[in-house]
C-alpha positions as CSV (number, residue, x, y, z in Angstrom):
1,X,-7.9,-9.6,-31.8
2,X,-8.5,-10.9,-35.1
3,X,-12.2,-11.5,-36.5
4,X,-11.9,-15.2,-36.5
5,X,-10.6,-15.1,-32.4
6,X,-12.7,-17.4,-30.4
7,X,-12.9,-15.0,-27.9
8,X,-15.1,-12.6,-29.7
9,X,-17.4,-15.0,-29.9
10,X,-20.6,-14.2,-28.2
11,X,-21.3,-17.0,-26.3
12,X,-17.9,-16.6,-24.8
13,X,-18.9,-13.0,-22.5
14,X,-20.0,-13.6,-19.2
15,X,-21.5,-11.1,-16.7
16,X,-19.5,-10.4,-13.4
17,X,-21.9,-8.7,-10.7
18,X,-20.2,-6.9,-8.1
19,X,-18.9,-9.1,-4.9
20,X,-20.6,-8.3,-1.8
21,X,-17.2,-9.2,-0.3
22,X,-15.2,-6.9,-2.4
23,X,-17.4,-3.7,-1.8
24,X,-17.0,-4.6,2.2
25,X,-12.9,-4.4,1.8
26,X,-13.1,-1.4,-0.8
27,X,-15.4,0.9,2.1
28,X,-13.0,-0.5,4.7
29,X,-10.4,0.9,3.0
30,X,-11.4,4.0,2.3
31,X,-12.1,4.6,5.3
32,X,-9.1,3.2,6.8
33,X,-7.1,5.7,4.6
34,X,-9.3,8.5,5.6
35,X,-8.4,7.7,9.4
36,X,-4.8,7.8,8.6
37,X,-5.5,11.2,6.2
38,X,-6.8,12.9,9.5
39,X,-5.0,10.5,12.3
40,X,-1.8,11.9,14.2
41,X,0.7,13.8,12.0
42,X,2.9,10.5,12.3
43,X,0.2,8.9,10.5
44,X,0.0,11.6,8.2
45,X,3.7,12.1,7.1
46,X,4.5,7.7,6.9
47,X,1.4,7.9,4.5
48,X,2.7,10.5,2.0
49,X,6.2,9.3,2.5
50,X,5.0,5.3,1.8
51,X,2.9,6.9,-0.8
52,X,5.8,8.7,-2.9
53,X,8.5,6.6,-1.9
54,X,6.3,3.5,-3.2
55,X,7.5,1.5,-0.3
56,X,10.8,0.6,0.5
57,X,11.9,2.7,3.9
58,X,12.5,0.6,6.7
59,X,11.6,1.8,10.6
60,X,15.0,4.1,10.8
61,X,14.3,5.7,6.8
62,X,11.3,6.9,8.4
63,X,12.1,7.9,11.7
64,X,14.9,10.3,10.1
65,X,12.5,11.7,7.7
66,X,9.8,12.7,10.1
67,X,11.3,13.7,13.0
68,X,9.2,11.1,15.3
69,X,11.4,8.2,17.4
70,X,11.3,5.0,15.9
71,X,9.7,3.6,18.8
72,X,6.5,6.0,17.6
73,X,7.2,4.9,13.9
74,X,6.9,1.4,15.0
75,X,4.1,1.8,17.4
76,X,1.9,3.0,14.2
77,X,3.2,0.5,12.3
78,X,2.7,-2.5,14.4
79,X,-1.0,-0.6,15.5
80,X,-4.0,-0.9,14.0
81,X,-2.8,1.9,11.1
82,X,0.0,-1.3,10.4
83,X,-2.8,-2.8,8.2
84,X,-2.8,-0.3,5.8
85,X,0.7,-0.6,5.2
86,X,2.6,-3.8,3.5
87,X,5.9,-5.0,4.9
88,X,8.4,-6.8,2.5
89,X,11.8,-8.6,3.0
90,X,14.5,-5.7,1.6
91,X,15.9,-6.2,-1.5
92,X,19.1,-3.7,-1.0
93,X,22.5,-4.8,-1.2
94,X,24.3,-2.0,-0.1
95,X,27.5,-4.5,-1.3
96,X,26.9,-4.4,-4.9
97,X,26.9,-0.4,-5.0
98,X,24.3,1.8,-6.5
99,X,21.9,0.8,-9.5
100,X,23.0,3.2,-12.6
């Protein structure tokens, strides 16, 4: 920012404080994901493959590539470990062929 920038002025910085709140959610989570780190090994393998894949496998992506029925894959997803993952409407359209 240039010298004249009203934001370096230094009336303009405020002080944030850490949110009560937000340090609840953050231990929650971590211990959430350390549940699923040591949970069943269908736990284990839909967290790596979320993980890498960065989202984007639906129930029968993720029964093939573990091995587990999708009836299991959905049981952990619709389960309490189902928090920890987000579900999104698919955005593939298998019509328009593959992205170059």
């Amino acid at each position: 920012m240039p010298v004249w920038h009203r934001l370096r002025e230094l009336g303009i910085i405020r002080l944030w404080f850490p949110s009560g709140y937000a340090q609840d959610i953050k231990a929650m989570a971590q211990q959430e994901l350390r549940r699923l780190l040591h949970g069943l090994r269908t736990e284990q393998d839909l967290l790596g493959l979320l993980t890498a894949a960065q989202g984007g496998l639906s129930g029968p992506d993720l029964a093939a590539l573990t091995g587990a029925p999708l009836w299991e894959i959905e049981d952990v997803l619709h389960g309490v470990s189902g928090r920890t993952f987000t579900r999104r409407a698919s955005t593939w359209q298998p019509e328009h062929g593959p992205e170059v």
